[in-house]
C-alpha positions as a LaTeX table, in Angstrom:
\begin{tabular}{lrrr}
\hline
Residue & $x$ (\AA) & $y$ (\AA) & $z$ (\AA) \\
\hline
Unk1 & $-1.51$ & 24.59 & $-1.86$ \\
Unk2 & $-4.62$ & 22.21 & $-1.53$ \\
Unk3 & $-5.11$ & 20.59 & 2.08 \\
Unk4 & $-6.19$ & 17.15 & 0.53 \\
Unk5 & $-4.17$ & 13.75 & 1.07 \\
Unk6 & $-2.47$ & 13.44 & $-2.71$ \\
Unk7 & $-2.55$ & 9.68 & $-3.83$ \\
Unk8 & $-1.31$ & 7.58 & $-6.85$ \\
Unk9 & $-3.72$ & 5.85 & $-8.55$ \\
Unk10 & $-1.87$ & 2.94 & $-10.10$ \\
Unk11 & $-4.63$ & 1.40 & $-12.24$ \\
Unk12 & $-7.16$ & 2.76 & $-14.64$ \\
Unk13 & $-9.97$ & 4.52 & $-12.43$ \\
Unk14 & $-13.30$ & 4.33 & $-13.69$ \\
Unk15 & $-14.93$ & 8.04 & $-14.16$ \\
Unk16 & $-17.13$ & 7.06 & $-10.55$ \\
Unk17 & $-14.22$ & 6.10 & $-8.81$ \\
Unk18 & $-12.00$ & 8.72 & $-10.10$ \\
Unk19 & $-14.38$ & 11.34 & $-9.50$ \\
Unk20 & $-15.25$ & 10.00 & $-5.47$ \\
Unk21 & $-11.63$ & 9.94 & $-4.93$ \\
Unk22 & $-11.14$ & 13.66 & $-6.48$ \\
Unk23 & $-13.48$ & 15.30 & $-3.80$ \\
Unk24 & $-11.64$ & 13.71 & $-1.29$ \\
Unk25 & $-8.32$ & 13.58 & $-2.30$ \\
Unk26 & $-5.16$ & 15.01 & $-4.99$ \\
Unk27 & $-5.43$ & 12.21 & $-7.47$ \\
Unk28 & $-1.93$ & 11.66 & $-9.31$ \\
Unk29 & $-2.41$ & 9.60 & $-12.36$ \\
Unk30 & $-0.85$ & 6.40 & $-12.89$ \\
Unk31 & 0.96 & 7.65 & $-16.37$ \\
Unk32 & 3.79 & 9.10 & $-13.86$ \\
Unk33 & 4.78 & 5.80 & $-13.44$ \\
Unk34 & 6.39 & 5.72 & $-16.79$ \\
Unk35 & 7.39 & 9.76 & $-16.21$ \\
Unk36 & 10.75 & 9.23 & $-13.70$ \\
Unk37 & 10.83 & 12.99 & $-13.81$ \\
Unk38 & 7.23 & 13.38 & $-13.00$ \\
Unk39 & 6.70 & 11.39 & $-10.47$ \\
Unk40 & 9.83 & 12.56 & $-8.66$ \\
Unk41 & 8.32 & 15.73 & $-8.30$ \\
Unk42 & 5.48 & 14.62 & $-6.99$ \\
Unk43 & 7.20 & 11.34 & $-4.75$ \\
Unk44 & 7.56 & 12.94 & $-1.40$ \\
Unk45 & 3.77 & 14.47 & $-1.29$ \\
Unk46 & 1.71 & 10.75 & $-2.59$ \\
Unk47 & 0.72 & 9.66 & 1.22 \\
Unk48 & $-1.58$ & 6.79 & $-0.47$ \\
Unk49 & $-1.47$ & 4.20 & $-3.53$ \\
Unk50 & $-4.52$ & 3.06 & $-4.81$ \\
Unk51 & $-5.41$ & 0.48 & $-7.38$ \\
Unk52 & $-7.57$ & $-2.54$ & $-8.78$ \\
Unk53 & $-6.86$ & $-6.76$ & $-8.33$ \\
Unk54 & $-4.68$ & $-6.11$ & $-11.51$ \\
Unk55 & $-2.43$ & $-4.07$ & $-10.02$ \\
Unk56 & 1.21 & $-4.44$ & $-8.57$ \\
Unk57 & 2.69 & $-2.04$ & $-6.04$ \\
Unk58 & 6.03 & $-2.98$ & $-6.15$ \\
Unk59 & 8.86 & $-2.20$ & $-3.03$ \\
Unk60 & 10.64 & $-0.50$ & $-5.17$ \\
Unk61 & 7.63 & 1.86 & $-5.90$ \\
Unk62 & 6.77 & 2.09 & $-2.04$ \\
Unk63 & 10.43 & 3.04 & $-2.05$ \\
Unk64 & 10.35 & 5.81 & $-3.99$ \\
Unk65 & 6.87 & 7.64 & $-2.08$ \\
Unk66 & 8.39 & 8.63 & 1.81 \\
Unk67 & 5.43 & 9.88 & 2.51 \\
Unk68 & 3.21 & 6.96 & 2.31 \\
Unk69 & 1.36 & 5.65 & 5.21 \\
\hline
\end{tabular}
């Protein structure tokens, strides 16, 4: 089990960006968003969204991550 923060990226990541965020952190990508099983297997672990000005974090998505801070 990794001791890095896991977070959802819910816009494209540029390869910089995504690979900054990798040494730091789990990255989840944002395809689980369309993946209800996927992401529920991963929901109670994602302590952190990011995203880009394009991007909408919805309630209900915040709703479905406990574990974000």
């Amino acid at each position: 089990m990794s001791s890095k923060i896991e977070l959802l990226a819910s816009a494209p990541l540029s390869p910089y960006m995504a690979a900054k965020l990798e040494e730091h952190f789990v990255v989840h990508d944002r395809s689980l968003l369309a993946d209800d099983t996927a992401l529920s297997r991963v929901a109670s672990r994602i302590r952190a969204v990011t995203g880009a000005g394009d991007s909408r974090v919805t309630g209900e998505l915040i709703g479905r991550l406990p574990a974000v801070e």
